[in-house]
N, C-alpha and C positions, 0 to 999 in steps of 0.2 A: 734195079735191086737184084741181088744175089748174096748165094753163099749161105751165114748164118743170121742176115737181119731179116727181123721181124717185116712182113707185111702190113703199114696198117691202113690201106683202105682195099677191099675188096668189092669183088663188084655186088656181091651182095649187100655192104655197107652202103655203097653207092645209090643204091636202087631204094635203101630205109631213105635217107637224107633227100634223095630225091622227091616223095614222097611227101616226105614228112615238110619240108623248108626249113628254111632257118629257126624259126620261132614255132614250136608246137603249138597246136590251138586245145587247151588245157585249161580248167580254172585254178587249176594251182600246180605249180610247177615241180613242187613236189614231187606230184605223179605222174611225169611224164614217162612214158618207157625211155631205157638207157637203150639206144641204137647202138653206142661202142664205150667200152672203158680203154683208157688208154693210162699205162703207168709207170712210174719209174722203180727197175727192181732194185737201185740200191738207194732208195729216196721215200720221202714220203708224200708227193706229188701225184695229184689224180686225176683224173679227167672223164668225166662223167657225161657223154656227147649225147645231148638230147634233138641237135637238128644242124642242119648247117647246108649251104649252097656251093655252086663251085660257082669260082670266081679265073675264070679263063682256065690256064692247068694246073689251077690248086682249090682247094677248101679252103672256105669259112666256116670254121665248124661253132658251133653255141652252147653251152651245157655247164654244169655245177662244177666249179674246181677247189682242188685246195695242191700248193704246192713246200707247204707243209706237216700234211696229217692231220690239224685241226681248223684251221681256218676255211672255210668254204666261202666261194663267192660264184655270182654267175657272170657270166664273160664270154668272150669269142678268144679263139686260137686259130690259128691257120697250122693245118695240116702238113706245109713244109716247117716249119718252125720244129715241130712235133719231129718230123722225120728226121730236121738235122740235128737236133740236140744228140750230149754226148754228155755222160754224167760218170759217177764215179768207175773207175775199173775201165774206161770207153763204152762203157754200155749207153744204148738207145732207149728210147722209150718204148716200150711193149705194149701187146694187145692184148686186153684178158680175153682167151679161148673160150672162157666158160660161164660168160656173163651174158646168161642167156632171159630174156622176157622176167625180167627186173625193172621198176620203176626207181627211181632216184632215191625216194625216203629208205627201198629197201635195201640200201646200199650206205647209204650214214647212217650216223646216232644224231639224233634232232634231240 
């Protein structure tokens, strides 16, 4: 990685998901904290990363999606998938900087 793409696993990321596993132990999943949002800036796809393992030299990551603005489901993604995608304009998927100690609900409309 270089230049102007985005970062998205940090070693601080690393060390939540580490932690955390795949599967938060939560009574409702709702409220999990968001460990990372990852998004598309010209889309309306989102990713809502509430645990996830590595799997040799990539992520399994796990968390709330929708990858068109209204539909949310939960799911796993791998982290290279996320990295290679290329959407409108060549843009990559993004990391919200500023989605900090957020739980999921606080993050949709339910």
């Amino acid at each position: 990685n270089g230049g102007i793409f985005m970062e998205l696993m940090t070693k601080e990321i690393e060390k939540k998901l580490t932690a955390t596993g795949y599967y938060p132990e939560v009574e409702d999943l709702l409220d999990a904290d968001v460990i990372v949002k990852y998004f598309d800036p010209c889309g309306g796809a989102t990713w809502l990363i509430v645990g996830g393992e590595q799997d040799g030299p990539n992520w399994i990551l796990f968390g709330y999606a929708t990858l068109d603005g209204c539909d949310w489901e939960w799911g796993s993604v791998f982290l290279h998938d996320l990295q290679r995608y290329k959407g409108f304009l060549g843009l990559g998927i993004e990391r919200d900087l500023y989605c900090k100690n957020k739980k999921v609900r606080d993050l949709i409309r339910t």
